[in-house]
N, C-alpha and C positions, 0 to 999 in steps of 0.2 A: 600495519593497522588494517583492521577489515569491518567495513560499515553495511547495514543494508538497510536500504533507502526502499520504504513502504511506500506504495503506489495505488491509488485507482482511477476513476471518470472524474475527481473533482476539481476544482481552481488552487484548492489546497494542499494535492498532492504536485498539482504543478508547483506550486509553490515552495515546498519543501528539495524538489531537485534542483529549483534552480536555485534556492539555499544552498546546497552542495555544490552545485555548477561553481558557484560563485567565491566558495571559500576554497582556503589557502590547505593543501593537504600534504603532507610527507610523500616522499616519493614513492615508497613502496605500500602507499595504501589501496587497498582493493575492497570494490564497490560490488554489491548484488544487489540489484533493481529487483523485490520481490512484491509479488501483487497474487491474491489468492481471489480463487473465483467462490463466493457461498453458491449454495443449493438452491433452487428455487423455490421460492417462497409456496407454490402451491405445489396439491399433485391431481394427475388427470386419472379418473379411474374408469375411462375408456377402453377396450381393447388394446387399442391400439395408443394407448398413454403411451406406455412403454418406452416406446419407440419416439414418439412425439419429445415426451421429456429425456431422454439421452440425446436428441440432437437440440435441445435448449441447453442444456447441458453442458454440451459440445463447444455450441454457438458461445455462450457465456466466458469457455475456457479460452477459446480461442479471441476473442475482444478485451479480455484481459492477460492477452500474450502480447498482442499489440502496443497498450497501453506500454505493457513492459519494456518489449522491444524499441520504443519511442523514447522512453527514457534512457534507456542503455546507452540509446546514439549518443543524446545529450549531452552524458556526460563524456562518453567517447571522443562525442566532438568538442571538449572543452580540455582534451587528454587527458583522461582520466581514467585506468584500466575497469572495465565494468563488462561484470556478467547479468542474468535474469535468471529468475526462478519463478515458473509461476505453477499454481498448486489448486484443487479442489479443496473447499470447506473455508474454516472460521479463517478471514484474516488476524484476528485475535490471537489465537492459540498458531498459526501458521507463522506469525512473527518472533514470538518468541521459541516455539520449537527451533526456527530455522537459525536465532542467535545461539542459541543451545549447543547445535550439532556443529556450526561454523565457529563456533568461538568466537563472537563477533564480539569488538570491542564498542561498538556504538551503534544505535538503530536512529533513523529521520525518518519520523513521520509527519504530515500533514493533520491539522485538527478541524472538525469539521465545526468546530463551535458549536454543537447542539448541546442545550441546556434544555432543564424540565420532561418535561412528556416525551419529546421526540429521543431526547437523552435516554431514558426508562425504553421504549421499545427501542430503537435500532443499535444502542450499545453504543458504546467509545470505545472503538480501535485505540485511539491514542490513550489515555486513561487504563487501563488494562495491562497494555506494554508497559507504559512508564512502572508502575503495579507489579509486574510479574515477569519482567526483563532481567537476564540474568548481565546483564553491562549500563552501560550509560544511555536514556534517551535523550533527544532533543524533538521538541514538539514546536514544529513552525506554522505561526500564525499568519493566516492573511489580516491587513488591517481592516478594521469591520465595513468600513463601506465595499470595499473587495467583494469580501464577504458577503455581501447580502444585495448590495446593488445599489444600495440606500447609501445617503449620507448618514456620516457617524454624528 
């Protein structure tokens, strides 16, 4: 079996590994911690942008290697065989390519609960996948006080 477990900075990609962490897996199942860095939201048209935005760029890919590499252990440390992939551009289209090309039988991702407006501009990672995933997702929820900081 070969799963990849979507990752980034939130409470609810923690949440989805240690979903994983925690459940029962066949022996010969194998793990890909994948987290894709987007593009930065502006651009600098500076001279010297260029240069500026390739080491934001850089920075961004490398903070979402970590992120990665953090999970890997996780599961490693829970014995778990687990690789990372991490990638430039849409985590959207970077999850499903990446079930595409692995043949993955199952994608975990964390949701970030945004509904309305904020839904409308920053997209659903999760909703997208679930959508356009060529295997099985599972979408793991924090419960909403988690979530938001507030009581439910």
């Amino acid at each position: 079996m070969k799963i990849i477990v979507g990752v980034d900075d939130s409470p609810h990609s923690q949440a989805a590994v240690k979903w994983v962490r925690e459940m029962r897996w066949p022996a010969d199942t194998r793990f890909i911690v994948y987290s894709a860095s987007g593009f930065p939201a502006y651009v600098l048209v500076e001279p010297a942008g260029a240069s500026v935005y390739e080491r934001l760029e850089q920075d961004q890919l490398t903070a979402h290697d970590e992120l990665a590499a953090q999970a890997e252990q996780e599961l490693r440390g829970a014995g778990l065989t687990a690789s990372r992939r991490v990638e430039r551009g849409d985590p959207r289209e970077g999850l499903v390519h990446t079930a595409e090309t692995e043949h993955a039988d199952l994608i975990v991702v964390g949701s970030h609960g945004r509904t309305g407006f904020p839904r409308l501009i920053m997209g659903s990672v999760a909703s997208h996948v679930v959508t356009h995933a060529p295997c099985t997702v599972t979408v793991v929820k924090l419960p909403r006080a988690q979530a938001t900081g507030r009581p439910s």
